[in-house]
N, C-alpha and C positions, 0 to 999 in steps of 0.2 A: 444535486446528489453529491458532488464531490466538497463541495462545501460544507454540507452532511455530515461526512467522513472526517472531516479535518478537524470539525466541532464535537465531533466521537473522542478523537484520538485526541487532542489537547484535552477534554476532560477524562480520561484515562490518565495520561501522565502528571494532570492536577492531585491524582488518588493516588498514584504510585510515589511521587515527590513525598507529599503527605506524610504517607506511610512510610516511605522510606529509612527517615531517620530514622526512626523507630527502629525498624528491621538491624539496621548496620549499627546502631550503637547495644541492640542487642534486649531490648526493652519488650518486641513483640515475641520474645522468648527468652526461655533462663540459657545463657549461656554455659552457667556453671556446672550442668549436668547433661553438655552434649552428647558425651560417650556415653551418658546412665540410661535415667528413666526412657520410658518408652513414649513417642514423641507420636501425636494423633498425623495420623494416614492424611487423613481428611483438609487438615489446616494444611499440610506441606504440599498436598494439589494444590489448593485453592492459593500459595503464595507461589508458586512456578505459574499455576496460569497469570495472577498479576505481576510479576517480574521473575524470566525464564533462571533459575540459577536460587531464586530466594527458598524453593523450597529445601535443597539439597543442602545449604546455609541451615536450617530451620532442625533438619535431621544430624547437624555438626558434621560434614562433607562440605570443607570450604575448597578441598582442590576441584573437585566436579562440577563447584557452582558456577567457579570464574568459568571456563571456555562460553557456558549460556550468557553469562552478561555480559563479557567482552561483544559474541555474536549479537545477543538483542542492539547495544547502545551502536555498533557496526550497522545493524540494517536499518534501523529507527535515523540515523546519522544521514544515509541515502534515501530512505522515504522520504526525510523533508529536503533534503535536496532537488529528488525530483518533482516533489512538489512545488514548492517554488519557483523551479523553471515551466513547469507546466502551468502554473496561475499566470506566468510573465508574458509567454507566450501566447496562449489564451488571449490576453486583453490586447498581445501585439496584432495577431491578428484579428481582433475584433475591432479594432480601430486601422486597420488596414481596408475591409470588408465594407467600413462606413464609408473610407475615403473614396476608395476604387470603385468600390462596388454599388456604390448608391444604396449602404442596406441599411437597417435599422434594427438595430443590436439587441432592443429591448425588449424582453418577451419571448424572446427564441429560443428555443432547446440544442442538443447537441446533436441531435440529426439536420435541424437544418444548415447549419455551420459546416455538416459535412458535406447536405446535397449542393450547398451552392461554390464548394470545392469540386465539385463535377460538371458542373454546368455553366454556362454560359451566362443563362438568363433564365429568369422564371418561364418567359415565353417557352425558351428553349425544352426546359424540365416538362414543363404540363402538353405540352406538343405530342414529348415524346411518350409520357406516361398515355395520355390517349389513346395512343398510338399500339402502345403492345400492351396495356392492362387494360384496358376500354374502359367497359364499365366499373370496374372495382380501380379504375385509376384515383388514386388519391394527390387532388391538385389544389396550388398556393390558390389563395384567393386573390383575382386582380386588382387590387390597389396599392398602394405608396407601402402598407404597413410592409408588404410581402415580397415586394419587390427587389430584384437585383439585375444589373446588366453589368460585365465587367466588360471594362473599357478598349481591353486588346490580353490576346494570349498569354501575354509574357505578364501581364499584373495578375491572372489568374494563377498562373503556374505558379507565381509569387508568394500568392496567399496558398496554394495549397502546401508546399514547400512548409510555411510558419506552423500552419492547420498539423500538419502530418507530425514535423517539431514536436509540437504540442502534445497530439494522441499519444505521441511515443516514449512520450515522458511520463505521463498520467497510466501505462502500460506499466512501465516498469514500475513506478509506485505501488498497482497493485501486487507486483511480483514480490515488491519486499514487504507487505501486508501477510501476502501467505505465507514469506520465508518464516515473520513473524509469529503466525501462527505455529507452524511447522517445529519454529523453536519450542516455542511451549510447549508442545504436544511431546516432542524428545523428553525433554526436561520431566513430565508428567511421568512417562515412561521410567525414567532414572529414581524419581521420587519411589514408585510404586515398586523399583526393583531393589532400592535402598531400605524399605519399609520393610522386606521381604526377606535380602540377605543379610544386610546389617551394612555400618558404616567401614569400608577399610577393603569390600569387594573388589580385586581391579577392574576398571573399566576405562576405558580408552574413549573422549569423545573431541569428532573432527569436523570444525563448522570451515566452510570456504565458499568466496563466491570467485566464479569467472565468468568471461564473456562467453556470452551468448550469439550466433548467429541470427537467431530469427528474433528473439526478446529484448537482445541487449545486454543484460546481465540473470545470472544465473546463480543459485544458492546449490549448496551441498552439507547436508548435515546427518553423519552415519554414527553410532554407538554402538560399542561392539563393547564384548566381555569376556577374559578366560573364568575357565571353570578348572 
């Protein structure tokens, strides 16, 4: 799944590179007539959803455009960061999990990698799933494929330590996916308000991120306008 995502989002910004030059030396539009004719509604969405900032460029509002693409290439900058920590740590502990753990990596989804951060041993797990799910218990099958015993407490806490690492990063990743989105959405907004009042409306817009207690990091992006 997260590999998925990763093979989304590089061919996303294969089409926005693409297109890009285009856009910034001015070719997917006349630049010569930003203040004049009337510029389609329609195209200046559809270039803010694929780069936050290109539609407001598109309607000739170059001050409005930059805060969205300073933000996007800011939050895309920390997506693949914590992606990459998150792919790093992923495979540390999945080679942690081999050593200690007696497990076998291959084939396995991202719930069992968590159940066996909780547990002990497969014995252990299906013991207890018996135990309080009975019948609707859902338990490893006993051979080598499924198998895990870690060897003393402190290698477990170890690995889940890496495990947790890992969730926490691939967390925040998604958080700067929605920022991502979120920008657009602003940016869409700004398009459809630009379309509406014309180029030269003031508008005030303030993208920030800080930390987070529970998530880690945090986005904030408000648009505001006198009248």
């Amino acid at each position: 799944m997260r590999l998925s995502i990763i093979v989304v989002i590089v061919t996303y910004f294969t089409v926005v590179f693409a297109a890009g030059g285009d856009i910034f030396r001015g070719e997917r539009f006349d630049e010569s007539d930003w203040s004049g004719s009337r510029k389609s509604t329609i195209k200046a969405v559809g270039l803010s959803l694929l780069l936050p900032g290109a539609g407001e460029m598109y309607l000739g509002d170059r001050k409005s455009s930059l805060p969205f693409m300073i933000a996007d290439g800011v939050i895309w900058s920390l997506a693949a960061g914590f992606a990459s920590y998150g792919f790093w740590q992923e495979n540390q502990y999945k080679s942690y999990a081999q050593k200690y753990g007696g497990v076998v990596v291959s084939g396995k989804d991202d719930d069992f990698f968590r159940t066996i951060a909780l547990y002990d041993s497969r014995d252990t797990y299906n013991y207890l799933a018996l135990l309080y799910e009975r019948g609707d218990a859902e338990l490893y099958p006993e051979n080598d494929e499924w198998n895990w015993n870690w060897r003393s407490e402190e290698q477990q806490l170890k690995y889940y330590d890496i495990w947790t690492s890992s969730e926490h990063s691939w967390q925040r990743f998604r958080i700067c996916l929605a920022a991502a989105g979120i920008n657009r959405l602003v940016s869409v907004i700004n398009v459809l308000r630009l379309s509406r009042v014309g180029v030269g409306s003031p508008i005030d817009v303030s993208i920030a991120t800080y930390p987070d207690r529970k998530n880690g990091l945090g986005v904030s992006i408000s648009l505001s306008q006198d009248f």
